[in-house]
PDB file with SEQRES, HELIX, SHEET and CRYST1 records, atoms N, CA, C and O in Angstrom:
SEQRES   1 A   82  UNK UNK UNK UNK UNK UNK UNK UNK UNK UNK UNK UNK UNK          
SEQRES   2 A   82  UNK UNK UNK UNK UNK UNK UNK UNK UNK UNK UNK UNK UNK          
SEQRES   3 A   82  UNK UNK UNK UNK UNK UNK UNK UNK UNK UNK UNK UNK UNK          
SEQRES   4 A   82  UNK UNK UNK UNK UNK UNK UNK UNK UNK UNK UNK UNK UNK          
SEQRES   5 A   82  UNK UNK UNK UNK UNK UNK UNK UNK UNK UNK UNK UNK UNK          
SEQRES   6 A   82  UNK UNK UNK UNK UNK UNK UNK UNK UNK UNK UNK UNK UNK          
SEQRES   7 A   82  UNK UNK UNK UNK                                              
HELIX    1 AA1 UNK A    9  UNK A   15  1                                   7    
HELIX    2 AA2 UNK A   38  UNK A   49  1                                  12    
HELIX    3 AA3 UNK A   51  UNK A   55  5                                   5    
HELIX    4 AA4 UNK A   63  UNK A   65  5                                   3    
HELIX    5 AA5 UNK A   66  UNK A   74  1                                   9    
HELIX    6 AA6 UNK A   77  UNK A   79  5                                   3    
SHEET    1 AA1 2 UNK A  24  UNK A  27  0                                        
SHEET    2 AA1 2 UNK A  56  UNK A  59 -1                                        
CRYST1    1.000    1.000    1.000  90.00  90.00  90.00 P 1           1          
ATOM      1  N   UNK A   1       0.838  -1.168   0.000  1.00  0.00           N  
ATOM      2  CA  UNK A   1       0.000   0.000   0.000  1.00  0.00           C  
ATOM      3  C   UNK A   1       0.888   1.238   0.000  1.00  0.00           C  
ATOM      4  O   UNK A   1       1.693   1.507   0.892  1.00  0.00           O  
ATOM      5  N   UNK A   2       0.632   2.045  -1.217  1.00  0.00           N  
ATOM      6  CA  UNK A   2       1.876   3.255  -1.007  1.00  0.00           C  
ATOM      7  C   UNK A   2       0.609   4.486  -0.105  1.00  0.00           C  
ATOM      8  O   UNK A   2      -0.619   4.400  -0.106  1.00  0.00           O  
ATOM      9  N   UNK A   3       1.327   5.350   0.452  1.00  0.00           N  
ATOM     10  CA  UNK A   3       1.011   6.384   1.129  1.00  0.00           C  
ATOM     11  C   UNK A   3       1.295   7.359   0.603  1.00  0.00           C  
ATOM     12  O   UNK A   3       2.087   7.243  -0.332  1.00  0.00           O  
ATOM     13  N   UNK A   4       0.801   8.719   0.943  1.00  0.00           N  
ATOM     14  CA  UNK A   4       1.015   9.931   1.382  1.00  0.00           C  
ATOM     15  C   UNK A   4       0.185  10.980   2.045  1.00  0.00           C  
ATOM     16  O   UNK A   4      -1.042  10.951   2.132  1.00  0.00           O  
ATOM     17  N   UNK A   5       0.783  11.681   2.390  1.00  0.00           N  
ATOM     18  CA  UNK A   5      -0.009  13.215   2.231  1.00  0.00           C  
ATOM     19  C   UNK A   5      -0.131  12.638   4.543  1.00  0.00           C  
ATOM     20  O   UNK A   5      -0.396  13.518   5.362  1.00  0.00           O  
ATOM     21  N   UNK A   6       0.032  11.699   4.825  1.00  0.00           N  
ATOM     22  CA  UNK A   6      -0.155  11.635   6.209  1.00  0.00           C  
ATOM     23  C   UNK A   6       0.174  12.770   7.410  1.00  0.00           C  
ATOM     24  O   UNK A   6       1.235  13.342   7.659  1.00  0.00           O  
ATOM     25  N   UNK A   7      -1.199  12.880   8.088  1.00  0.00           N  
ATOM     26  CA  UNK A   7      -1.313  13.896   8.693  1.00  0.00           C  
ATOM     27  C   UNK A   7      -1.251  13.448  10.361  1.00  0.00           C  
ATOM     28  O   UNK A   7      -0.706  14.034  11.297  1.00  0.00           O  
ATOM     29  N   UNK A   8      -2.068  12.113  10.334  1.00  0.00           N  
ATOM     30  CA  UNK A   8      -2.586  11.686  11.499  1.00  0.00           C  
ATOM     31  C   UNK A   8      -1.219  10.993  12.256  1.00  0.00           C  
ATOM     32  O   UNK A   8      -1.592   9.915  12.718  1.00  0.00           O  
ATOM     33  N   UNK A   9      -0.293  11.136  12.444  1.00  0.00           N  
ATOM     34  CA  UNK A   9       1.152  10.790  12.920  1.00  0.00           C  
ATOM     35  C   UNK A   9       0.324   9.476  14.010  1.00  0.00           C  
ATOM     36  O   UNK A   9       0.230   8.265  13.810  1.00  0.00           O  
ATOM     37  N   UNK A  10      -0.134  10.246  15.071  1.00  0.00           N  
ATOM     38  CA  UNK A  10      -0.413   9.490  16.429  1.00  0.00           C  
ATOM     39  C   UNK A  10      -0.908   8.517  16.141  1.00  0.00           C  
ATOM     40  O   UNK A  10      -0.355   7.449  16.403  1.00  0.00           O  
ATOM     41  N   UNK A  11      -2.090   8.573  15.518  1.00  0.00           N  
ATOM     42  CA  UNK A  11      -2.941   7.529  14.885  1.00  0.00           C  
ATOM     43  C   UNK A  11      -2.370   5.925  14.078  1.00  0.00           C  
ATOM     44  O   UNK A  11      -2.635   4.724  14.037  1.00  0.00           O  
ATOM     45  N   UNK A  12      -1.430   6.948  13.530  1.00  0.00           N  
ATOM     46  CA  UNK A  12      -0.949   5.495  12.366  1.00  0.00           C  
ATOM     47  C   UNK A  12       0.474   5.033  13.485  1.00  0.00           C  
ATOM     48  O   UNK A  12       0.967   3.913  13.357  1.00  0.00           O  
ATOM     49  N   UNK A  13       0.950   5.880  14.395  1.00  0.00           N  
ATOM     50  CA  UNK A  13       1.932   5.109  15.141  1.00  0.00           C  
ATOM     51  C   UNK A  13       1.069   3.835  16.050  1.00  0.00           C  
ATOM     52  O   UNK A  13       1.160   2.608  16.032  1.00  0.00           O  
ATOM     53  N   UNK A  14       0.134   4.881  16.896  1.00  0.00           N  
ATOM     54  CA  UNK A  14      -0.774   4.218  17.450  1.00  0.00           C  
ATOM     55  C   UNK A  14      -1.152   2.375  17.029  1.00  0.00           C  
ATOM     56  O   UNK A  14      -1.126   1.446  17.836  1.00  0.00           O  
ATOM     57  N   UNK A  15      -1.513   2.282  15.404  1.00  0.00           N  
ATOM     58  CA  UNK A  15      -1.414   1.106  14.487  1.00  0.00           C  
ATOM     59  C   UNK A  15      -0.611   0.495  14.436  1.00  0.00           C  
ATOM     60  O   UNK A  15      -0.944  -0.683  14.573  1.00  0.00           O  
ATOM     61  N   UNK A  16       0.765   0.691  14.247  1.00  0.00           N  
ATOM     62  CA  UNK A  16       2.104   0.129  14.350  1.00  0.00           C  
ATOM     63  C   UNK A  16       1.652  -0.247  15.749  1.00  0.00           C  
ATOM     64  O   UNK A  16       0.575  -0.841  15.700  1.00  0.00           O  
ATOM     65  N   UNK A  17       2.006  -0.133  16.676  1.00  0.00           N  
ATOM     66  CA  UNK A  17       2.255  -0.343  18.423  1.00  0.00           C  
ATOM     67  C   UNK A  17       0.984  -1.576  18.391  1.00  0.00           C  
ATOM     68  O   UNK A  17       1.199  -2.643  18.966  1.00  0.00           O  
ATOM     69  N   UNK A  18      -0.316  -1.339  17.689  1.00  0.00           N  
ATOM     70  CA  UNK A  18      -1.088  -2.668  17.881  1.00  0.00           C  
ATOM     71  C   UNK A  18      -0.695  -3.974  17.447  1.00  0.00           C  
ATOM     72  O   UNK A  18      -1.088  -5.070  17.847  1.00  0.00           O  
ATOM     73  N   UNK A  19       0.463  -3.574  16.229  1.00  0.00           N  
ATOM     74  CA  UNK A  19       0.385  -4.316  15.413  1.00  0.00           C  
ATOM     75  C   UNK A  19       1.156  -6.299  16.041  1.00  0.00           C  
ATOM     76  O   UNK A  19       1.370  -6.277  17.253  1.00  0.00           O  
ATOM     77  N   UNK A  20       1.379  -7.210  15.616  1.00  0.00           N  
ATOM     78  CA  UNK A  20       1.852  -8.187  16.253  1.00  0.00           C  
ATOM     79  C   UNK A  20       3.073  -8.764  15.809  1.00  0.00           C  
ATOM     80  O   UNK A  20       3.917  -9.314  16.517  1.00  0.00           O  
ATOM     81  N   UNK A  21       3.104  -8.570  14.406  1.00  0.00           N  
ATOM     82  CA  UNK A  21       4.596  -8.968  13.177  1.00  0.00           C  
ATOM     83  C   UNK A  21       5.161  -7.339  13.025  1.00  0.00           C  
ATOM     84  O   UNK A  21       4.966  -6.213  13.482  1.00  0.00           O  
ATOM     85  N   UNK A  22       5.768  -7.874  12.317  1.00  0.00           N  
ATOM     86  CA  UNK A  22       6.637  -6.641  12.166  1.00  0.00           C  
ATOM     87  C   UNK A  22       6.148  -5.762  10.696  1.00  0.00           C  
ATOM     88  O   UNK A  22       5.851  -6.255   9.608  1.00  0.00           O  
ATOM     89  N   UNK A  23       6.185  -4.283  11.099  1.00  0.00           N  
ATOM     90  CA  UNK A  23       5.936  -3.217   9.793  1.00  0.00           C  
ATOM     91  C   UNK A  23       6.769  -2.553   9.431  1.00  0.00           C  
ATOM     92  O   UNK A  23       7.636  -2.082  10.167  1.00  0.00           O  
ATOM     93  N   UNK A  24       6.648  -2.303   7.731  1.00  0.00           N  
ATOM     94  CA  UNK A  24       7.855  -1.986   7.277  1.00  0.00           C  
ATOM     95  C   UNK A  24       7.167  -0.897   6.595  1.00  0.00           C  
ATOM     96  O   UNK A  24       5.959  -0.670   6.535  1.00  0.00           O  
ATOM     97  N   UNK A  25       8.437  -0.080   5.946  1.00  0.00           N  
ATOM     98  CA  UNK A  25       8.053   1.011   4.995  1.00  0.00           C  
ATOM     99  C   UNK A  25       8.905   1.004   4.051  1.00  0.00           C  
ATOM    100  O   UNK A  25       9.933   1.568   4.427  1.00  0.00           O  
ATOM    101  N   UNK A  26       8.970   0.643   3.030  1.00  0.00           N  
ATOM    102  CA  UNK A  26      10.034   0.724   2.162  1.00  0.00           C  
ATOM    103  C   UNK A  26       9.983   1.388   0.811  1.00  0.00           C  
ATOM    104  O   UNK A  26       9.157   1.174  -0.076  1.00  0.00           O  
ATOM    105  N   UNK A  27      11.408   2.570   0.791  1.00  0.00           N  
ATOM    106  CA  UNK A  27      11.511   3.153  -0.424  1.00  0.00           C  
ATOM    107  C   UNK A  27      11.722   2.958  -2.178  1.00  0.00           C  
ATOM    108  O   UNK A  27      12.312   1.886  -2.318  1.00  0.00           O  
ATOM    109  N   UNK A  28      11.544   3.391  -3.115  1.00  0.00           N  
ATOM    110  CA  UNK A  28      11.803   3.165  -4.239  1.00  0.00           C  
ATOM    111  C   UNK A  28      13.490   3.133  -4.255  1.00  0.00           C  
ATOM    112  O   UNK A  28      14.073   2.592  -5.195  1.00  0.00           O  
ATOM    113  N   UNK A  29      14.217   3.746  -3.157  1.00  0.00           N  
ATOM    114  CA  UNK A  29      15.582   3.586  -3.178  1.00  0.00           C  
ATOM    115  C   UNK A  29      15.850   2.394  -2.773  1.00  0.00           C  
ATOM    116  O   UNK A  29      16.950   2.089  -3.234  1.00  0.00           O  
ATOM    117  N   UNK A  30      15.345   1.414  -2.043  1.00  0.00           N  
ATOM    118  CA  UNK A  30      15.764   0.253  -1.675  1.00  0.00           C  
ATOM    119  C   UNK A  30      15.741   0.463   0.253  1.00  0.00           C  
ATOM    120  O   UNK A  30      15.956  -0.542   0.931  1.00  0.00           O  
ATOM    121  N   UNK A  31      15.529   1.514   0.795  1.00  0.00           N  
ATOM    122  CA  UNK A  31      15.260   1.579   2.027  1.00  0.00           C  
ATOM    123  C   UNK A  31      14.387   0.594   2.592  1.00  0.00           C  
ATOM    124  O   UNK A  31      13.311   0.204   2.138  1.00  0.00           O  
ATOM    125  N   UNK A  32      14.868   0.305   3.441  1.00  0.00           N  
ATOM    126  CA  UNK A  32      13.433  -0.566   4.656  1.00  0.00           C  
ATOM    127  C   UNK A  32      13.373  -0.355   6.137  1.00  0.00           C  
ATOM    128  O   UNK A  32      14.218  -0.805   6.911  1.00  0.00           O  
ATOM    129  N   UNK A  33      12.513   0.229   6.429  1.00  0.00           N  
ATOM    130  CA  UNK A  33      12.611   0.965   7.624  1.00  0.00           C  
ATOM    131  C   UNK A  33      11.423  -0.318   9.053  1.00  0.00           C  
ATOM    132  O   UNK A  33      10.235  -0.164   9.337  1.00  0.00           O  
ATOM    133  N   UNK A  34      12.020  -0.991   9.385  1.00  0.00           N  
ATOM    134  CA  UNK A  34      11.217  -1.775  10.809  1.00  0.00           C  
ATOM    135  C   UNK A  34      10.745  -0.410  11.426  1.00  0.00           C  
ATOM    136  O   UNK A  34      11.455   0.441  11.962  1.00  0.00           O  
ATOM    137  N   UNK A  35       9.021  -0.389  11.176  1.00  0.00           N  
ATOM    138  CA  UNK A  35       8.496   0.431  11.954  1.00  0.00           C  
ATOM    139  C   UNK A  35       8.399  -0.291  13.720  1.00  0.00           C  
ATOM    140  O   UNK A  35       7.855   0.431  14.555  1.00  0.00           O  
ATOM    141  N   UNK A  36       8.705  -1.087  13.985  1.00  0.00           N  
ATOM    142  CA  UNK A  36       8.638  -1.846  15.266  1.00  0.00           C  
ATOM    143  C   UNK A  36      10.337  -1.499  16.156  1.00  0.00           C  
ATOM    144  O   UNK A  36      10.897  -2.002  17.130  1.00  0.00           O  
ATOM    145  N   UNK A  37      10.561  -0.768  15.519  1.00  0.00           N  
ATOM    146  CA  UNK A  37      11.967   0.134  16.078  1.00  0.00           C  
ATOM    147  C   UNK A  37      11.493   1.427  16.123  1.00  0.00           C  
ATOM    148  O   UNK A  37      11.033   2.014  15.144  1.00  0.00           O  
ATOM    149  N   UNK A  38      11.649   2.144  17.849  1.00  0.00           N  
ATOM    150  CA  UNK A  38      11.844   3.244  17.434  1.00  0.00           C  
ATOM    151  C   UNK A  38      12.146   4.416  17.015  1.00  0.00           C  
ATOM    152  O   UNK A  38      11.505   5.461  16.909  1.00  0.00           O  
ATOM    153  N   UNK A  39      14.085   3.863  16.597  1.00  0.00           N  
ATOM    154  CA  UNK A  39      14.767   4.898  15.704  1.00  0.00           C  
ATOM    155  C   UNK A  39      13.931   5.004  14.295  1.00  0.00           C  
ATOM    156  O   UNK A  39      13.480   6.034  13.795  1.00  0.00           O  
ATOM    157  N   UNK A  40      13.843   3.644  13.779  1.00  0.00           N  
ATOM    158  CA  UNK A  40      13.335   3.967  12.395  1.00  0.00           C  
ATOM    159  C   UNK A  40      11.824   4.437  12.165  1.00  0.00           C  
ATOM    160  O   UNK A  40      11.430   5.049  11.172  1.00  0.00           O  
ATOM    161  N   UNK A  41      10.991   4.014  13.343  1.00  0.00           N  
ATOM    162  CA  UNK A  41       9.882   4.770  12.881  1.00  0.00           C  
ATOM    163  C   UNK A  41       9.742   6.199  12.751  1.00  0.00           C  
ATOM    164  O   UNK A  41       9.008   6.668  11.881  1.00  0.00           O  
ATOM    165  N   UNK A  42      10.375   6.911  13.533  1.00  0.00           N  
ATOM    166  CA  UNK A  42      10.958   8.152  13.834  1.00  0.00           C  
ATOM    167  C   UNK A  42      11.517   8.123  12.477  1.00  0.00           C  
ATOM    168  O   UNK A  42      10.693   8.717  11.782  1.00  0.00           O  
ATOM    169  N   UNK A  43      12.688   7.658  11.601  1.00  0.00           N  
ATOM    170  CA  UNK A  43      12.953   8.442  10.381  1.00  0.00           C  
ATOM    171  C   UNK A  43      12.072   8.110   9.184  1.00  0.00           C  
ATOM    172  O   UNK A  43      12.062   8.835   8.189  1.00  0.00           O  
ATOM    173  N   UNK A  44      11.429   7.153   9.273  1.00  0.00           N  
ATOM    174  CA  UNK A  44       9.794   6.519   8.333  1.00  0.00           C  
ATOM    175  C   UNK A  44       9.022   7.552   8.730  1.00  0.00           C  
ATOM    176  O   UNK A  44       8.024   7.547   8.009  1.00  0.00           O  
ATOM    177  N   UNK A  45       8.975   8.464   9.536  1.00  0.00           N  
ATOM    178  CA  UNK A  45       7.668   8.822   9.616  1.00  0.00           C  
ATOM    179  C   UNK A  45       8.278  10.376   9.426  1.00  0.00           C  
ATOM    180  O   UNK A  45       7.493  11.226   9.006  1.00  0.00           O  
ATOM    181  N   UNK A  46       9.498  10.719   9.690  1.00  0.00           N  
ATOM    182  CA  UNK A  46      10.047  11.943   8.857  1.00  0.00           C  
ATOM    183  C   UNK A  46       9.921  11.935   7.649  1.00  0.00           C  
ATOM    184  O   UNK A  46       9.352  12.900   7.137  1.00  0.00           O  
ATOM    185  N   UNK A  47      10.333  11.019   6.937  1.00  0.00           N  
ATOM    186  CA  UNK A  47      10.456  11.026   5.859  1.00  0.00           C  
ATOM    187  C   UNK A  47       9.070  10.733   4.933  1.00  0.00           C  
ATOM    188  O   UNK A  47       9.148  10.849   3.710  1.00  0.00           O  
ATOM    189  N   UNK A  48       7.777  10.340   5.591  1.00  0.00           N  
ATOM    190  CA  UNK A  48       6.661  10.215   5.168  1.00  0.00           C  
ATOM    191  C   UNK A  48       6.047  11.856   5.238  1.00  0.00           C  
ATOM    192  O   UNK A  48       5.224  12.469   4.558  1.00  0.00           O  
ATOM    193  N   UNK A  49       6.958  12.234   6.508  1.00  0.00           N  
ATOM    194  CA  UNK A  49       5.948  13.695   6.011  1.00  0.00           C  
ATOM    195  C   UNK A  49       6.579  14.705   5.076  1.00  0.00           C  
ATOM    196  O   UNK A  49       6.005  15.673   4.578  1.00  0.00           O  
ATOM    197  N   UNK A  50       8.158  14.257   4.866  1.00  0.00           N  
ATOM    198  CA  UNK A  50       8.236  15.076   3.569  1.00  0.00           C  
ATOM    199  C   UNK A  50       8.261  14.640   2.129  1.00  0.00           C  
ATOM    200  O   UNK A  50       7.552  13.754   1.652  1.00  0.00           O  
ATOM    201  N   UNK A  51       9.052  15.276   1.564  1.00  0.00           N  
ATOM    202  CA  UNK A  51       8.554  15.366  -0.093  1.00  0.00           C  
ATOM    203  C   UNK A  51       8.741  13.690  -0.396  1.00  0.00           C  
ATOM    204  O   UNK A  51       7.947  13.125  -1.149  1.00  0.00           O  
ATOM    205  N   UNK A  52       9.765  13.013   0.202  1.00  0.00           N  
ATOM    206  CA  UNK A  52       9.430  11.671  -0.694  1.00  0.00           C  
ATOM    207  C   UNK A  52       8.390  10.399   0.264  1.00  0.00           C  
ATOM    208  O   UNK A  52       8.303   9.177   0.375  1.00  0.00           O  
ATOM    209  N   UNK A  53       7.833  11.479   0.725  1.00  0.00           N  
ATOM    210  CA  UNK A  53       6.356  10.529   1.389  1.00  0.00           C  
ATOM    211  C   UNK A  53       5.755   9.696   0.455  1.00  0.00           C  
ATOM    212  O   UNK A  53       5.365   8.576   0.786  1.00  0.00           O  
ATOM    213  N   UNK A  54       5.602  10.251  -1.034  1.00  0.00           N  
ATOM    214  CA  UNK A  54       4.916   9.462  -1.646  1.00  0.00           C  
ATOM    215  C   UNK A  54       5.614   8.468  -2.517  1.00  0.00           C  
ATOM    216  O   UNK A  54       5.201   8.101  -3.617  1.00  0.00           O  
ATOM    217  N   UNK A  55       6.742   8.051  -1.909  1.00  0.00           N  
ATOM    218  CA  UNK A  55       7.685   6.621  -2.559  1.00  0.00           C  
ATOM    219  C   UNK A  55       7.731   5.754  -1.629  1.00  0.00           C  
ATOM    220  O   UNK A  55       8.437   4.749  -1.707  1.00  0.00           O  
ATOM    221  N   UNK A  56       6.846   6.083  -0.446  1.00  0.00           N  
ATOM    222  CA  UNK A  56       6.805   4.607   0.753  1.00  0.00           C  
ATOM    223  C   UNK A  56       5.998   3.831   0.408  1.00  0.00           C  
ATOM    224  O   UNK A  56       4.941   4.280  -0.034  1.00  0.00           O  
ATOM    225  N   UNK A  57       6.177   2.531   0.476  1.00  0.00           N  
ATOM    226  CA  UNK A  57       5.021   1.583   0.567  1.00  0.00           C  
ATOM    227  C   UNK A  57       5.068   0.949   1.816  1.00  0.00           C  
ATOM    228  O   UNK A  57       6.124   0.608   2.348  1.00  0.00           O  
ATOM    229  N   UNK A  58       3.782   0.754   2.372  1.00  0.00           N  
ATOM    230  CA  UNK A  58       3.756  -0.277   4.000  1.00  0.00           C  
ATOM    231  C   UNK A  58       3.421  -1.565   3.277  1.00  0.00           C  
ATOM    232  O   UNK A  58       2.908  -1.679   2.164  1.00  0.00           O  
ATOM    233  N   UNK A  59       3.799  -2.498   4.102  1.00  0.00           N  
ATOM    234  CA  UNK A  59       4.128  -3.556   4.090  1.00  0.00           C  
ATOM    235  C   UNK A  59       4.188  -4.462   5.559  1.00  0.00           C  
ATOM    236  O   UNK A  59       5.056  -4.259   6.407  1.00  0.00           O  
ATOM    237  N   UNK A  60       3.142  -5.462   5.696  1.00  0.00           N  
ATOM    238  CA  UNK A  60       3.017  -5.921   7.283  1.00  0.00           C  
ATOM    239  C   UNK A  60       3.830  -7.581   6.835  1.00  0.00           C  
ATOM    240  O   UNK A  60       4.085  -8.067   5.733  1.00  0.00           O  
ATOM    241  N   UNK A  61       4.100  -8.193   8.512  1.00  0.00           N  
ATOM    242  CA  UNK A  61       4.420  -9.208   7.758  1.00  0.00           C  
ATOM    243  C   UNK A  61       3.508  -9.998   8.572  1.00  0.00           C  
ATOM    244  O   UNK A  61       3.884 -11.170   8.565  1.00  0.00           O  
ATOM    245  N   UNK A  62       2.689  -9.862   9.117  1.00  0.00           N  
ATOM    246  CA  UNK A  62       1.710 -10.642   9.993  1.00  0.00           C  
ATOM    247  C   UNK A  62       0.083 -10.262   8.990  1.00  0.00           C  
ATOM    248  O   UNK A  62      -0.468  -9.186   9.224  1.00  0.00           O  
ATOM    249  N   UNK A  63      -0.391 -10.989   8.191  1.00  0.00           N  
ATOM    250  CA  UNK A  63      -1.504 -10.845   7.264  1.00  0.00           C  
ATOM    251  C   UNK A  63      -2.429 -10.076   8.472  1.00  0.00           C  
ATOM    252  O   UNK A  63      -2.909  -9.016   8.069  1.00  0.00           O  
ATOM    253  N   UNK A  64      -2.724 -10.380   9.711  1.00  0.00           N  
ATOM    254  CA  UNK A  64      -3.721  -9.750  10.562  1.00  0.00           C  
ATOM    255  C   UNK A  64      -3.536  -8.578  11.161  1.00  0.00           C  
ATOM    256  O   UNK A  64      -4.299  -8.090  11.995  1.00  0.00           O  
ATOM    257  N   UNK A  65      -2.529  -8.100  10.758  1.00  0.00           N  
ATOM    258  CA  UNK A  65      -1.867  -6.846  11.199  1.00  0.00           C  
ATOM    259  C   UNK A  65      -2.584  -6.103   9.494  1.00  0.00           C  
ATOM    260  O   UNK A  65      -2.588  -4.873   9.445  1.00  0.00           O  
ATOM    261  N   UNK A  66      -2.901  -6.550   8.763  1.00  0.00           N  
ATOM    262  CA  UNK A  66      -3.234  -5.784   7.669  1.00  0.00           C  
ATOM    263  C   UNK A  66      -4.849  -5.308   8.004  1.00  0.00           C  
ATOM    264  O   UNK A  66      -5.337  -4.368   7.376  1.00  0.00           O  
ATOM    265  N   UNK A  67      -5.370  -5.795   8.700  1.00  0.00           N  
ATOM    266  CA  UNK A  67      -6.760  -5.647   8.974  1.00  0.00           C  
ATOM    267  C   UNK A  67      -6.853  -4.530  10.111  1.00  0.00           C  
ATOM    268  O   UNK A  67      -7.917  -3.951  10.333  1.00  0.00           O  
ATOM    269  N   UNK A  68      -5.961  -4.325  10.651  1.00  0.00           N  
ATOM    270  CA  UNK A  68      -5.571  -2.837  11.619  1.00  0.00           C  
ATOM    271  C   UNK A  68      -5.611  -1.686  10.375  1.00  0.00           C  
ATOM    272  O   UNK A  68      -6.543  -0.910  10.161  1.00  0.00           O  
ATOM    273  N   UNK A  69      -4.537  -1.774   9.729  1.00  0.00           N  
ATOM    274  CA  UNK A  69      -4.838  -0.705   9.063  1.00  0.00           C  
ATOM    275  C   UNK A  69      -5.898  -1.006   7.954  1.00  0.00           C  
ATOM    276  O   UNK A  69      -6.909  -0.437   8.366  1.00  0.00           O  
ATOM    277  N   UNK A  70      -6.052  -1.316   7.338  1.00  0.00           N  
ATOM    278  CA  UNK A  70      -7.495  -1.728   6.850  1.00  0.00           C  
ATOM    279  C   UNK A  70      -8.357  -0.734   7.346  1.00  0.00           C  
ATOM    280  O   UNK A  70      -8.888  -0.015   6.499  1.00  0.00           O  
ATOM    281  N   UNK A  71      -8.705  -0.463   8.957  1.00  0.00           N  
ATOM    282  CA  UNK A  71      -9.091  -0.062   9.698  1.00  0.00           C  
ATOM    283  C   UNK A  71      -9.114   1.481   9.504  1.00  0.00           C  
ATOM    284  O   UNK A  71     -10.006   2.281   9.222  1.00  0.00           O  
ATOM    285  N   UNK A  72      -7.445   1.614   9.831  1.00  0.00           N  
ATOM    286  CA  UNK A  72      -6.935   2.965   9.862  1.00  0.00           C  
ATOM    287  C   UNK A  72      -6.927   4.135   8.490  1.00  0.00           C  
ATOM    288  O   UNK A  72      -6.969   5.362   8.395  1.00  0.00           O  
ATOM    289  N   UNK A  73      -6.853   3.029   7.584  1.00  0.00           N  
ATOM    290  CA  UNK A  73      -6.876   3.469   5.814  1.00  0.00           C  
ATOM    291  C   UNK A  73      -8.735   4.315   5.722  1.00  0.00           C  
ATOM    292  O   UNK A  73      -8.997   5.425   5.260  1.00  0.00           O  
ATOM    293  N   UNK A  74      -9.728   3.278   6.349  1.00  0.00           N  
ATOM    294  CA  UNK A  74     -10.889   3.872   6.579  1.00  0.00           C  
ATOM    295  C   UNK A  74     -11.585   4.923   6.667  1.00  0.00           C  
ATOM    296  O   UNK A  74     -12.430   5.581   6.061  1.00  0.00           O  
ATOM    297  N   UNK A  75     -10.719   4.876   8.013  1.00  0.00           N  
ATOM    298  CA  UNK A  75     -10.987   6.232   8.771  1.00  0.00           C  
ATOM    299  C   UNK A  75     -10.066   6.889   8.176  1.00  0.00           C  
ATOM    300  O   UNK A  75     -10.152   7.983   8.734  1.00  0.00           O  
ATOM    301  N   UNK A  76      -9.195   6.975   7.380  1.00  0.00           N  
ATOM    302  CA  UNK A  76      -8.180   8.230   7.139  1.00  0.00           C  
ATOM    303  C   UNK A  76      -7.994   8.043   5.386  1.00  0.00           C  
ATOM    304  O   UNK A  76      -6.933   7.959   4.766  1.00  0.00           O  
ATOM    305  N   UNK A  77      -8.920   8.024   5.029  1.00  0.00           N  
ATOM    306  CA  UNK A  77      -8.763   7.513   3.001  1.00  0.00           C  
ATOM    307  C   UNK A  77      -7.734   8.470   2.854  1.00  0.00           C  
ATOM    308  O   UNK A  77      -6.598   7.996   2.854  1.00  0.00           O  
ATOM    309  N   UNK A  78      -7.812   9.384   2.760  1.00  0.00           N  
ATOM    310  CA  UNK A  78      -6.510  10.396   2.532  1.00  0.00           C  
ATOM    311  C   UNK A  78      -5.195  10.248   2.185  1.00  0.00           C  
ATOM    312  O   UNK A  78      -4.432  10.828   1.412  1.00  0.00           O  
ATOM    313  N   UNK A  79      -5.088   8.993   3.225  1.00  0.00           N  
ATOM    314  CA  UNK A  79      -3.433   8.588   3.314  1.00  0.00           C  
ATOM    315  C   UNK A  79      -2.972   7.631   1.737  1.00  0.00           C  
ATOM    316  O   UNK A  79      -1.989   7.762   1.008  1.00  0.00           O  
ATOM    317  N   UNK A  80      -3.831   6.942   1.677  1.00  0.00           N  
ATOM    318  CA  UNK A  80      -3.512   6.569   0.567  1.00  0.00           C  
ATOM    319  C   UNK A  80      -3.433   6.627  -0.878  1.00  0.00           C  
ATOM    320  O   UNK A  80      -4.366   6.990  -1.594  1.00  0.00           O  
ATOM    321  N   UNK A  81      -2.149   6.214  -1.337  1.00  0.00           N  
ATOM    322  CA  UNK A  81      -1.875   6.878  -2.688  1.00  0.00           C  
ATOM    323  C   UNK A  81      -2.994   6.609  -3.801  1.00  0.00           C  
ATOM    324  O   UNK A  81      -3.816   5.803  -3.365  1.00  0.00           O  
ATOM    325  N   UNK A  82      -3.206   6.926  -4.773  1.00  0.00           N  
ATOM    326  CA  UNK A  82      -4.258   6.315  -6.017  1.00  0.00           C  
ATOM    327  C   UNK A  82      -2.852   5.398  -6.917  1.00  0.00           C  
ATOM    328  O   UNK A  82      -3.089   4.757  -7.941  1.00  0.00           O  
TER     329      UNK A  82                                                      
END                                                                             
């Protein structure tokens, strides 16, 4: 699922912290950021709010962790890219 434009920081960390496997964010550069760390969520989520926000894709590795954001995508259509 690529992202952008994310506003709701708390919210989608909030998601991560429910989550049970591990979440990733990874760039068109080859970056992969373990959102389940919290150095890297901290630079995933810098880097989501600036200009190359819209080259992340999330990526869960627990299939039921996809139904959280599922959730979160819902309530926040915004975030996601077309």
């Amino acid at each position: 699922m690529k992202l952008h434009n994310i506003q709701q920081v708390d919210s989608f960390k909030n998601t991560v912290n429910e989550c049970k496997g591990n979440v990733f964010l990874s760039s068109v550069y080859g970056d992969r950021f373990n959102l389940k760390s919290l150095l890297s969520q901290y630079t995933a989520i810098s880097l989501l709010l600036s200009e190359r926000g819209n080259e992340l894709e999330l990526w869960c590795s627990n299939k039921q962790d996809e139904q959280l954001f599922n959730k979160f995508f819902i309530e926040n259509s915004d975030v996601l890219s077309a």
